[in-house]
Backbone and ligand atoms as CSV (ligand in chain L), in Angstrom:
chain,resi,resn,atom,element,x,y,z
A,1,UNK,N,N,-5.691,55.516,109.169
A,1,UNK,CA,C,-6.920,54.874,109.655
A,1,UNK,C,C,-6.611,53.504,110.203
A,2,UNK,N,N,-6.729,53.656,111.648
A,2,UNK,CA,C,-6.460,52.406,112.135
A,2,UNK,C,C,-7.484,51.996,112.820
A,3,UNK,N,N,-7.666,50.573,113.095
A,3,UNK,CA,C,-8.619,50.240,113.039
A,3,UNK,C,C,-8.368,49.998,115.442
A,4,UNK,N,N,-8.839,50.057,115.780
A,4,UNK,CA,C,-8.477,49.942,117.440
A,4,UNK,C,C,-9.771,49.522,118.630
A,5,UNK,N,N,-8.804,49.383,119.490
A,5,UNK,CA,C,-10.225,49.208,120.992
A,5,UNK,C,C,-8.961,49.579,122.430
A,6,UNK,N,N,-10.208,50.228,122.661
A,6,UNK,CA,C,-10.056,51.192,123.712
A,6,UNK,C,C,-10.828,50.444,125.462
A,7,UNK,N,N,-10.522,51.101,125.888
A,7,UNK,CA,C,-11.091,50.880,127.434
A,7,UNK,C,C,-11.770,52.559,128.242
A,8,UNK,N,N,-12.507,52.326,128.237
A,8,UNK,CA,C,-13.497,53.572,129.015
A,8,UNK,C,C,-13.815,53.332,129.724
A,9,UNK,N,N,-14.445,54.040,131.163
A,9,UNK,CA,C,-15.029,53.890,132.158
A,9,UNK,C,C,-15.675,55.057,132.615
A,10,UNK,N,N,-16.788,55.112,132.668
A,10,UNK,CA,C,-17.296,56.275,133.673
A,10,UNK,C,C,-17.117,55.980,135.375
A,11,UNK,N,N,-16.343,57.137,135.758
A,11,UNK,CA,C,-16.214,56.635,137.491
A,11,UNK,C,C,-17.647,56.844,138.208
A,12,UNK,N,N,-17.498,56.469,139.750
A,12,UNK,CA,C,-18.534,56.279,140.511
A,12,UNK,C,C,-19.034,57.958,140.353
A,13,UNK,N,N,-18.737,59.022,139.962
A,13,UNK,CA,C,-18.911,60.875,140.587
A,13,UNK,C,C,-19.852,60.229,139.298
A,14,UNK,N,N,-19.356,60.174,137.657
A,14,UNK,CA,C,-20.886,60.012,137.025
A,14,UNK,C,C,-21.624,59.515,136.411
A,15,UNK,N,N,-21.489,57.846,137.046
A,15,UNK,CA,C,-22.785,57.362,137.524
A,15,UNK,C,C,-23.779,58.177,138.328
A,16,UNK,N,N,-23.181,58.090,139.390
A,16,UNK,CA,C,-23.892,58.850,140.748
A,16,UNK,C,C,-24.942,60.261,139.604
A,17,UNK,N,N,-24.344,60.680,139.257
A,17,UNK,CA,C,-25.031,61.785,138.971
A,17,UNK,C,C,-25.075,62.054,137.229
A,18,UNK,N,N,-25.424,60.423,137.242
A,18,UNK,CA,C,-26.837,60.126,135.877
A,18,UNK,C,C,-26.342,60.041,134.664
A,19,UNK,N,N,-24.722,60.505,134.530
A,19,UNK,CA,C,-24.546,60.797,133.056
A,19,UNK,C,C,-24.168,59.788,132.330
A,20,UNK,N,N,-24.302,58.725,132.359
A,20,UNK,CA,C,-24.172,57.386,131.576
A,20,UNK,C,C,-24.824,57.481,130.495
A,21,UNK,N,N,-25.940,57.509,129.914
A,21,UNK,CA,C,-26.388,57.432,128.635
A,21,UNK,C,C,-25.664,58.630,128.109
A,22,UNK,N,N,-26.185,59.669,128.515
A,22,UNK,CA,C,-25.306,60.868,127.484
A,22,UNK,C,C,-23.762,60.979,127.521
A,23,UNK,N,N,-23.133,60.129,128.006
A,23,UNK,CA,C,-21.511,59.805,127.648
A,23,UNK,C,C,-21.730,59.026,126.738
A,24,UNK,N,N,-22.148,57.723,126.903
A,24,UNK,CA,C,-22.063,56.587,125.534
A,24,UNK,C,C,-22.777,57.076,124.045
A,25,UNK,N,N,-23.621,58.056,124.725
A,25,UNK,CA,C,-24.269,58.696,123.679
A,25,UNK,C,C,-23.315,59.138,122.639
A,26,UNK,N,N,-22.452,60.036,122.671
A,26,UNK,CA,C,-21.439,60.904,122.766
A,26,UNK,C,C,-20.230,59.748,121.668
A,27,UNK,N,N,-20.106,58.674,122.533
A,27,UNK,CA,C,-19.036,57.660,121.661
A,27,UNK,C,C,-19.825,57.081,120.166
A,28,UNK,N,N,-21.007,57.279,120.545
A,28,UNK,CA,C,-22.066,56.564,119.264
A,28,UNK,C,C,-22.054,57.336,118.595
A,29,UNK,N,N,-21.978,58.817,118.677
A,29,UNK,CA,C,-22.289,60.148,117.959
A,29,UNK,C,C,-20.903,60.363,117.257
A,30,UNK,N,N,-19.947,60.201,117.577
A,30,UNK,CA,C,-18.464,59.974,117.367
A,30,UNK,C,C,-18.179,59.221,116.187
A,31,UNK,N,N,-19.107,57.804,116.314
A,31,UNK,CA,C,-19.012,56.819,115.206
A,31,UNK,C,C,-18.185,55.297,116.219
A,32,UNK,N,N,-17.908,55.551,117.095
A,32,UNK,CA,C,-17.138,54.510,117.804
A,32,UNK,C,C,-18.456,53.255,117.720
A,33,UNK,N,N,-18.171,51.991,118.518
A,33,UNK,CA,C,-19.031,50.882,118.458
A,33,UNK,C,C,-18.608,50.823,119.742
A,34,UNK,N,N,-19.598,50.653,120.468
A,34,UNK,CA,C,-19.679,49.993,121.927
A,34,UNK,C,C,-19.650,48.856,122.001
A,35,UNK,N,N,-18.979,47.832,122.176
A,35,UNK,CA,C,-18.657,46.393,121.841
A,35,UNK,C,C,-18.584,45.526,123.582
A,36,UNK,N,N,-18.214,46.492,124.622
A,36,UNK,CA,C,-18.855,45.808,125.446
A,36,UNK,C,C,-18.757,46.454,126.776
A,37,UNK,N,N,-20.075,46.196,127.670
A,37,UNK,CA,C,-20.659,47.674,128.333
A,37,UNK,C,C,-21.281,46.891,130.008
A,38,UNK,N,N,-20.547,47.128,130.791
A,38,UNK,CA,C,-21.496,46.493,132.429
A,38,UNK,C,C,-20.384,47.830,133.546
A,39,UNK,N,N,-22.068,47.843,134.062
A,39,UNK,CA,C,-22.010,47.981,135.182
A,39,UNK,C,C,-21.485,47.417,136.198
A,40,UNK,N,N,-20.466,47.873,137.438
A,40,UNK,CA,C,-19.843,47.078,139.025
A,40,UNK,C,C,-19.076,47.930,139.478
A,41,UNK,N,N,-19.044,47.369,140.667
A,41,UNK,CA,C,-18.486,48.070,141.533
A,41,UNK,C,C,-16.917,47.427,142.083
A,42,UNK,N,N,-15.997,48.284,141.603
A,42,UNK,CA,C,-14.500,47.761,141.610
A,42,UNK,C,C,-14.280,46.688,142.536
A,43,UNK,N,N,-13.643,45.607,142.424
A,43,UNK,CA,C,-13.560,44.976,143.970
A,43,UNK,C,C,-11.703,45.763,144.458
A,44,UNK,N,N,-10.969,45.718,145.399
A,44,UNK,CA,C,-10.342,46.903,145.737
A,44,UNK,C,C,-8.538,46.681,145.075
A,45,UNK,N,N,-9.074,45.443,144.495
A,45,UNK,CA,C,-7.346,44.221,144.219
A,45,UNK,C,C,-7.769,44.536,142.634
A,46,UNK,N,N,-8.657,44.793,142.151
A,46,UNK,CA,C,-8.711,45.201,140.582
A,46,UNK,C,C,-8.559,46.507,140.382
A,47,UNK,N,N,-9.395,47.296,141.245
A,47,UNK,CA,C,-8.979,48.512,141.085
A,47,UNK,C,C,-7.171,48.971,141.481
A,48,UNK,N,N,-6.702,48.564,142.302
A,48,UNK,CA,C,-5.218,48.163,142.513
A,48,UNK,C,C,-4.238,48.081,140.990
A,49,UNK,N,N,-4.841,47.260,140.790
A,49,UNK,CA,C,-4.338,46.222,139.583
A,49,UNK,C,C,-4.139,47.278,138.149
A,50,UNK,N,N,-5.514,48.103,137.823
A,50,UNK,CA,C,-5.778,49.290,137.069
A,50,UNK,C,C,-4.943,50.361,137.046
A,51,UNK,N,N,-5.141,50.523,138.493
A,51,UNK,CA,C,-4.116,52.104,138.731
A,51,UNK,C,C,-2.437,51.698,139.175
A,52,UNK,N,N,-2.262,50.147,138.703
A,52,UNK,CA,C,-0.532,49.935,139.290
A,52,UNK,C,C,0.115,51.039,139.016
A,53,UNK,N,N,0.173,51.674,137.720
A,53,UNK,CA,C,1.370,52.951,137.180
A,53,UNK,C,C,1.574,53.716,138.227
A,54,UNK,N,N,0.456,53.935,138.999
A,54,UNK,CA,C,0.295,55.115,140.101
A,54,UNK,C,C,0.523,54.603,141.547
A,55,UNK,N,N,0.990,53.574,141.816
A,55,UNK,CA,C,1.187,52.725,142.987
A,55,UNK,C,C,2.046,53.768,143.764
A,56,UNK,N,N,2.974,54.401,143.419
A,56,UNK,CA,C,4.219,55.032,144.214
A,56,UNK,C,C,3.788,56.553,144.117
A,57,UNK,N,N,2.526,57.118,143.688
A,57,UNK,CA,C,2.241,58.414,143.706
A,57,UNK,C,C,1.419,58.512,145.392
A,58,UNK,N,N,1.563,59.673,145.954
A,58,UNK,CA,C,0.869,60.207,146.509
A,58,UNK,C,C,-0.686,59.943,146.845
A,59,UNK,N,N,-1.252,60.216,145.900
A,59,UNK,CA,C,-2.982,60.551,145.545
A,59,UNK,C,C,-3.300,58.455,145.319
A,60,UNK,N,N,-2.443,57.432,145.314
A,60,UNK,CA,C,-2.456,56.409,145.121
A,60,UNK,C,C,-3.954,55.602,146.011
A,61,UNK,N,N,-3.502,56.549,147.194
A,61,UNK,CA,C,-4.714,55.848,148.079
A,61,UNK,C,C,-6.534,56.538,147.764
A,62,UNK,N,N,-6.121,57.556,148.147
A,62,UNK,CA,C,-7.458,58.752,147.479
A,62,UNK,C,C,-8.387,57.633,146.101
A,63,UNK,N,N,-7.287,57.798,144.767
A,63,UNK,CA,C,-7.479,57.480,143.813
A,63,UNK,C,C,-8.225,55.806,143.937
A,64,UNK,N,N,-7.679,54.713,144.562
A,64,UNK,CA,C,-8.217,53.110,144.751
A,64,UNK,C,C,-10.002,53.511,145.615
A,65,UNK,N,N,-9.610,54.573,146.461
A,65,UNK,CA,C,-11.007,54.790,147.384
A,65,UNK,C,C,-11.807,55.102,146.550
A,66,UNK,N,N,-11.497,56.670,146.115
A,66,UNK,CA,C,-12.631,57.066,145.027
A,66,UNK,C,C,-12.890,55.723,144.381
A,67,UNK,N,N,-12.398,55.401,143.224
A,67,UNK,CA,C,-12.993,54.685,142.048
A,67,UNK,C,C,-13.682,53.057,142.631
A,68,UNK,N,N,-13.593,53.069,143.908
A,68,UNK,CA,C,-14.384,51.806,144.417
A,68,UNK,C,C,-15.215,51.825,145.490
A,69,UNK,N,N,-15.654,53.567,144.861
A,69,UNK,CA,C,-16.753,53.937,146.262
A,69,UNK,C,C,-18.336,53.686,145.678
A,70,UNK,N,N,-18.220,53.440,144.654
A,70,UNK,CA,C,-19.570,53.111,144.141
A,70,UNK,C,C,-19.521,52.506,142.586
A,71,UNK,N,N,-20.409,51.627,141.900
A,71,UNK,CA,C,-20.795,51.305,141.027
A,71,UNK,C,C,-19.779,52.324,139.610
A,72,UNK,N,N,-19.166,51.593,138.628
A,72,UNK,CA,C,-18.508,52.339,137.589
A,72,UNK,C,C,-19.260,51.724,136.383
A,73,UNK,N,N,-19.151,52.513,135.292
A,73,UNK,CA,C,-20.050,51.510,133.882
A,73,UNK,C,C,-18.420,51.409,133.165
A,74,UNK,N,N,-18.290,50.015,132.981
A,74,UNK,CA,C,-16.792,49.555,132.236
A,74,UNK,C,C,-17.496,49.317,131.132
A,75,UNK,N,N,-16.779,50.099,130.273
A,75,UNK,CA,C,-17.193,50.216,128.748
A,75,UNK,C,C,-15.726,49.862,127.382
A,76,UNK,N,N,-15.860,48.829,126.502
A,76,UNK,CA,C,-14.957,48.230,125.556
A,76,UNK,C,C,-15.660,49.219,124.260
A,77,UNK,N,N,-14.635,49.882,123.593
A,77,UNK,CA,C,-15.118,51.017,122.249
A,77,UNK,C,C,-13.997,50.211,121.125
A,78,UNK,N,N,-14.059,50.245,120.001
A,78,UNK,CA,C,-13.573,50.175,118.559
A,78,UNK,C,C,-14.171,50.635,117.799
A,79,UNK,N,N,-13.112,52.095,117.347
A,79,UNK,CA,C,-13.270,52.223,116.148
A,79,UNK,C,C,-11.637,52.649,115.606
A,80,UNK,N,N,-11.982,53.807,114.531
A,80,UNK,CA,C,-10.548,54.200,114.139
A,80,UNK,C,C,-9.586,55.499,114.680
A,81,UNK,N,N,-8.941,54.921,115.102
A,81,UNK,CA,C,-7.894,55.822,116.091
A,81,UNK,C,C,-8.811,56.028,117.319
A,82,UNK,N,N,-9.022,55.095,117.935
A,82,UNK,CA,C,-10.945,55.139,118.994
A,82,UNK,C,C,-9.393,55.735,120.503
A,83,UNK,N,N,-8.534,54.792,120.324
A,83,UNK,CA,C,-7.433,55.388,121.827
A,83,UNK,C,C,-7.304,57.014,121.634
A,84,UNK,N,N,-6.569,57.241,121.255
A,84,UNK,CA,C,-6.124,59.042,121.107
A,84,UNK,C,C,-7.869,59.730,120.569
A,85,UNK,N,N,-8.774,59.499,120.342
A,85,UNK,CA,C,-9.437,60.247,119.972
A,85,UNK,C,C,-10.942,59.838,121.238
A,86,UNK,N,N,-10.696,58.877,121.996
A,86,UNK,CA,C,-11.139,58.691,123.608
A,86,UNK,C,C,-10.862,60.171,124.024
A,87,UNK,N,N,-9.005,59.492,124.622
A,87,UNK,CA,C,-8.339,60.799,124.676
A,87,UNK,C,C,-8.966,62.321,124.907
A,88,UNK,N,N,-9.033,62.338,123.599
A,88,UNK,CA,C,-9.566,64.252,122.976
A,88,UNK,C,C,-10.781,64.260,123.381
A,89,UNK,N,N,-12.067,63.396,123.532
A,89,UNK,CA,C,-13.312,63.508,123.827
A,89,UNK,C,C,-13.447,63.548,125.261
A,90,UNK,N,N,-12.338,63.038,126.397
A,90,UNK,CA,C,-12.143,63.452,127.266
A,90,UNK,C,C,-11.942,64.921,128.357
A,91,UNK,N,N,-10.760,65.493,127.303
A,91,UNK,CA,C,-9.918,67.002,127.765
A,91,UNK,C,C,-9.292,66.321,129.033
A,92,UNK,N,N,-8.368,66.686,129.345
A,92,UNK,CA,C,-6.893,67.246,130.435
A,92,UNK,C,C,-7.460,66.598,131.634
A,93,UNK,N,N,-6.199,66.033,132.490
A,93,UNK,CA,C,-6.747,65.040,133.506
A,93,UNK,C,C,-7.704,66.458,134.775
A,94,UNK,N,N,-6.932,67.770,134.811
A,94,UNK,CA,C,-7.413,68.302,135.538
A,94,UNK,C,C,-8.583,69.211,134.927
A,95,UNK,N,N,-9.831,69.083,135.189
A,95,UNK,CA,C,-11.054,69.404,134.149
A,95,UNK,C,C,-10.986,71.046,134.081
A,96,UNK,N,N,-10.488,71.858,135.223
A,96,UNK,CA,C,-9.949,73.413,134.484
A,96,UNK,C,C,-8.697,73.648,133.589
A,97,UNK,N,N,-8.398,72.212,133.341
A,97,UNK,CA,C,-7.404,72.840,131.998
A,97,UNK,C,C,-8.013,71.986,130.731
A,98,UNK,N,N,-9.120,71.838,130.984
A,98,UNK,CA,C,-9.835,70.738,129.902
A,98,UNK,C,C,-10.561,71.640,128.829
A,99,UNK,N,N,-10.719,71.498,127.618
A,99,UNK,CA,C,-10.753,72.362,126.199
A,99,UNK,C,C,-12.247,72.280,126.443
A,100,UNK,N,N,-12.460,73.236,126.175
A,100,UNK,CA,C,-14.357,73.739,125.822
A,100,UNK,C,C,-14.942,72.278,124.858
A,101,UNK,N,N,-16.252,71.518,125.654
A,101,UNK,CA,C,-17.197,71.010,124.761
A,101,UNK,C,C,-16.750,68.766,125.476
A,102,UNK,N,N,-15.257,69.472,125.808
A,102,UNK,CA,C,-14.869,67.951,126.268
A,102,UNK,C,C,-16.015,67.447,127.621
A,103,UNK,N,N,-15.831,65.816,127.861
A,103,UNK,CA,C,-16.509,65.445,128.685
A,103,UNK,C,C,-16.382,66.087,130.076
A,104,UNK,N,N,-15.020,66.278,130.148
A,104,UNK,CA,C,-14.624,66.703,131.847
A,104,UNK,C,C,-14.778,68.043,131.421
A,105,UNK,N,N,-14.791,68.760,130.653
A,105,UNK,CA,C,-14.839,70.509,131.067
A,105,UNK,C,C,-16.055,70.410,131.037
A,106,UNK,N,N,-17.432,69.458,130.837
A,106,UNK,CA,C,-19.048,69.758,130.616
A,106,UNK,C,C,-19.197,69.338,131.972
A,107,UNK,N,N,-18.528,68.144,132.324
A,107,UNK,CA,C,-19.008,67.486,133.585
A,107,UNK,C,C,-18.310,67.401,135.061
A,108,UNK,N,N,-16.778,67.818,134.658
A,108,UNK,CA,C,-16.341,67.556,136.147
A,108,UNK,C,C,-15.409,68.573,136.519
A,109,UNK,N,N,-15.643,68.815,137.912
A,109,UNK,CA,C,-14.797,70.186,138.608
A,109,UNK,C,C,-13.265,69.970,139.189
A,110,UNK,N,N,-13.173,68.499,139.520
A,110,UNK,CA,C,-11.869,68.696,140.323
A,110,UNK,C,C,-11.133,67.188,139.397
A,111,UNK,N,N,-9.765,67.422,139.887
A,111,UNK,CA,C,-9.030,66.394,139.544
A,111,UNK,C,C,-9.171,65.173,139.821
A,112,UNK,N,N,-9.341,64.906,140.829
A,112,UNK,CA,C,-9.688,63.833,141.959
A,112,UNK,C,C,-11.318,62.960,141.504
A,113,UNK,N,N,-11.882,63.869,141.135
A,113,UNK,CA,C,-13.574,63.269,140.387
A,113,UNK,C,C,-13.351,63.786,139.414
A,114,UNK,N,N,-13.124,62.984,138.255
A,114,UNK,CA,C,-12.939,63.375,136.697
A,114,UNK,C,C,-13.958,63.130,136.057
A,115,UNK,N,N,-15.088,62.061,136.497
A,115,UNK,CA,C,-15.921,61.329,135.723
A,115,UNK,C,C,-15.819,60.446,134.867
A,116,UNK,N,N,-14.409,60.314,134.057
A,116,UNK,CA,C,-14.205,59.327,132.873
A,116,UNK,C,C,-12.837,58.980,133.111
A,117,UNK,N,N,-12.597,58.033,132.969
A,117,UNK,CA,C,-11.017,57.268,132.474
A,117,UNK,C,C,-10.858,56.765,130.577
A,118,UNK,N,N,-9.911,56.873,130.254
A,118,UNK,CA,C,-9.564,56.216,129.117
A,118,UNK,C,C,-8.463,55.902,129.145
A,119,UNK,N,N,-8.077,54.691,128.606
A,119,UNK,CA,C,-6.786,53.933,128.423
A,119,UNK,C,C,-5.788,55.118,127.681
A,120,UNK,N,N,-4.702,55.269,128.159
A,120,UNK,CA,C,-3.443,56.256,127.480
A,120,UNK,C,C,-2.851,55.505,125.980
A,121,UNK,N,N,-2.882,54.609,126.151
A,121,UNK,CA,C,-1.769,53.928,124.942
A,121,UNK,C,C,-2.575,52.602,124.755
A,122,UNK,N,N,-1.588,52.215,123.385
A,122,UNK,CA,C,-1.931,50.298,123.016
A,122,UNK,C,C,-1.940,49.894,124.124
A,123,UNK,N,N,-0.712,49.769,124.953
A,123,UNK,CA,C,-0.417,48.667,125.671
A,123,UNK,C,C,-1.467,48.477,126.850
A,124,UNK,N,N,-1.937,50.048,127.278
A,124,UNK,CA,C,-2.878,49.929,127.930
A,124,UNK,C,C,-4.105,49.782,127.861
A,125,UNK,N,N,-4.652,49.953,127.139
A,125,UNK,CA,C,-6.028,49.935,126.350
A,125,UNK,C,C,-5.596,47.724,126.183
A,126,UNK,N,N,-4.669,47.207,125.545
A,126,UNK,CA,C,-5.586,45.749,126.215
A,126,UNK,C,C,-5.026,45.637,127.192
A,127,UNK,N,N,-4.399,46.127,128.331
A,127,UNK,CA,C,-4.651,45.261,129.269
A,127,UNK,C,C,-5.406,45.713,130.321
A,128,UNK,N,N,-5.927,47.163,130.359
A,128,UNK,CA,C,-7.250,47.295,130.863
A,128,UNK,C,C,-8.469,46.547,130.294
A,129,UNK,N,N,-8.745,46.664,128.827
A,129,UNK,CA,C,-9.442,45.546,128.674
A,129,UNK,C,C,-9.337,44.346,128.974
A,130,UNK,N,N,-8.216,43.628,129.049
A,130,UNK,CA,C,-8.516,42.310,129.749
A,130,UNK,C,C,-8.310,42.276,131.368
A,131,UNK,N,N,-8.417,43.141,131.886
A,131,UNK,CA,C,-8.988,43.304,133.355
A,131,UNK,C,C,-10.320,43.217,133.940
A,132,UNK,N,N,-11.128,43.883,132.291
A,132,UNK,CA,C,-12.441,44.087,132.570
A,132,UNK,C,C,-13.424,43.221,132.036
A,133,UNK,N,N,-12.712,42.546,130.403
A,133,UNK,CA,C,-13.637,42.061,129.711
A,133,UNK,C,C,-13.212,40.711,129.415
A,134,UNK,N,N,-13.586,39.683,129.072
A,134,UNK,CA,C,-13.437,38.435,129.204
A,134,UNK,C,C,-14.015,38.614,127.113
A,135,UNK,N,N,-12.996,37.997,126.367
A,135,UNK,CA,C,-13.368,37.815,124.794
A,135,UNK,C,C,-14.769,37.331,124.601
A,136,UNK,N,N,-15.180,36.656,125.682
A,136,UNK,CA,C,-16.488,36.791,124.988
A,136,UNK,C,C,-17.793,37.247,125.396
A,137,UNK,N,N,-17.355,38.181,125.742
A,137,UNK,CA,C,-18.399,39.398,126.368
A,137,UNK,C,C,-18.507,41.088,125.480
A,138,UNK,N,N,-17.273,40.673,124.520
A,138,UNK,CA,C,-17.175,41.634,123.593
A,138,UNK,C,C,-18.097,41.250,122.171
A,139,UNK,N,N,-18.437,42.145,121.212
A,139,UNK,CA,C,-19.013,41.950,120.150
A,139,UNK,C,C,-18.094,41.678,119.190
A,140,UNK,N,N,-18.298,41.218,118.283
A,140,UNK,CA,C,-17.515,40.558,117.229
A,140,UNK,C,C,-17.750,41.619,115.692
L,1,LIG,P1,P,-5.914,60.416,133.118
L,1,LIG,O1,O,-7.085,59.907,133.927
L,1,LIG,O2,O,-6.238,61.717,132.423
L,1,LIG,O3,O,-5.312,59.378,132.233
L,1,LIG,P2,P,-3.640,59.977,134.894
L,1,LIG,O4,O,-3.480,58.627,134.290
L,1,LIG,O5,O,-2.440,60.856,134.994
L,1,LIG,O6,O,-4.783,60.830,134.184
L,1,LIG,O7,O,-4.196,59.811,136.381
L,1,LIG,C1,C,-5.193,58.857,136.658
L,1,LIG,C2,C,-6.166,59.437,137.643
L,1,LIG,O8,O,-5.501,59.715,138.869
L,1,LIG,C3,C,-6.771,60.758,137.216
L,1,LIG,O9,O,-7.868,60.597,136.371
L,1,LIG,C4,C,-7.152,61.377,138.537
L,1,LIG,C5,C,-6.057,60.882,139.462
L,1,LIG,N1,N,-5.003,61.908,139.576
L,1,LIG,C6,C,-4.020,62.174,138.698
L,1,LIG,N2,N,-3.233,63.164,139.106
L,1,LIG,C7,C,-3.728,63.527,140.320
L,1,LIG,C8,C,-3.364,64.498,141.287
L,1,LIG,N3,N,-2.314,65.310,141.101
L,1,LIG,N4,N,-4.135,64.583,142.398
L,1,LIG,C9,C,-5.186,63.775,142.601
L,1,LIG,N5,N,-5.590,62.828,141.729
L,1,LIG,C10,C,-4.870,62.712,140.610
């Protein structure tokens, strides 16, 4: 039982198509704490900044367009084991190999529009959070 904070995001595919409360819903139902939660729209040097790992892939450009084509809800979670168990509440980056009941096998069809991001690891989980959240915009 460890105690953690995570980085979430719902992308612009679902916003657009409403599912914001019933995702956070979902982390509350979990037991996680939503500690800190806004709405914006990527500017194109942050979103950059987010997806560096992927700078030298292919889909690099696709990927900066999508996620700064509209409004994302950047969401800060802690609870216990809240990274790897984001993760699992997620399913598989490509949503037809995503496990029955997960967010992307309920909500999203293609790879490319997943609907959700979550930080992979420690290291990433803070420093996506401190991309997004400024310490005192989080709950204590
Ligand atoms: P995840 O979002 O599950 O952590 P990732 O970090 O490997 O997956 O990739 C980040 C995002 O990049 C992913 O959510 C969608 C996009 N992506 C990954 N692989 C892709 C591919 N083969 N084609 C198009 N987009 C891809």
């Amino acid at each position: 039982r460890d105690m953690q904070r995570t980085y979430a995001m719902i992308k612009p595919d679902g916003v657009r198509r409403q599912l914001t409360a019933r995702i956070l819903q979902r982390f509350i139902d979990k037991g996680y704490r939503v500690i800190g939660l806004k709405q914006l729209v990527i500017p194109r040097e942050l979103a950059e900044q987010h997806y560096a790992e992927h700078r030298e892939r292919p889909f690099f450009g696709e990927l900066v367009d999508f996620i700064t084509s509209g409004p994302v809800v950047a969401i800060a979670l802690e609870g216990e084991n809240v990274i790897t168990g984001l993760r699992a509440m997620m399913g598989a980056t490509n949503p037809k190999d995503a496990a029955p009941g997960t967010i992307r096998a309920d909500h999203a069809t293609t790879i490319g529009e997943n609907v959700i991001h979550g930080s992979a690891n420690e290291e990433d989980a803070a420093r996506e959070l401190g991309l997004f959240f400024g310490d005192a915009e989080l709950l204590r």
